[in-house]
N, C-alpha and C positions, 0 to 999 in steps of 0.2 A: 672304543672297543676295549673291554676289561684284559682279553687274554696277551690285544698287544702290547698293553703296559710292561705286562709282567714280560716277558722277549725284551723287550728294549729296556727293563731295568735290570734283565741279565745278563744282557750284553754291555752296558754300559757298567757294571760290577765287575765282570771278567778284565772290560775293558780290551774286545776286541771288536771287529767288526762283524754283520750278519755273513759278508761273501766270505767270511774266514771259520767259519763258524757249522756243526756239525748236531742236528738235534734227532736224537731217536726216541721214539715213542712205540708203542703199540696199540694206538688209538691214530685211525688216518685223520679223523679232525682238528687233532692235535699238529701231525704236522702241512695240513693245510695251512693254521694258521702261520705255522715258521717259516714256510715257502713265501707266503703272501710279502715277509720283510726282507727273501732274500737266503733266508738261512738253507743250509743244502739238509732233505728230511730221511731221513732212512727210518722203514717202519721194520719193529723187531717183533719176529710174527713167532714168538715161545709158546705160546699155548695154543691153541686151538682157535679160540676164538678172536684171536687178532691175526690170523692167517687168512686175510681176503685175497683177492685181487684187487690191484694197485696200479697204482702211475709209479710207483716210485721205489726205489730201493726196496729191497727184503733181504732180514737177514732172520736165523731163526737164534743164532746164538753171539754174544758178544764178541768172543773169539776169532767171529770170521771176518773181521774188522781188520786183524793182525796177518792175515794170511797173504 
C-alpha cells in the first residue's frame, strides 16, 4: 500500500511512534489510512466541503487544538 509507506517513512523521519503521533487532514480517507497504523486522526472541517460526518475528531480551525 502506497499511502502506508509514506506514514511510516514519516514517522520513522520525525522519529516517533504512530500511538504518539497526531495527523490532521481534511480529506477522511486520508485519515483512515493514519488510524489503520495507529496514528490518532483529527479531521479539520475549514471549508465546506470537508465538513461531513465522521467517526472521528472535528475541528474547523487549528486553534482549537490549543484550547
Amino acid at each position: 500500500m502506497h499511502a502506508k509507506r509514506i506514514y511510516l517513512d514519516a514517522l520513522n523521519k520525525c522519529g516517533v511512534s504512530a500511538e504518539e503521533t497526531v495527523f490532521i487532514d481534511d480529506a477522511v480517507g486520508n485519515l483512515d489510512g493514519a488510524t489503520a497504523l495507529g496514528i490518532t486522526p483529527i479531521l479539520i472541517a475549514a471549508n465546506p466541503a470537508s465538513n461531513v460526518e465522521t467517526k472521528y475528531t472535528k475541528i474547523r480551525d487549528l486553534r482549537e487544538l490549543i484550547r
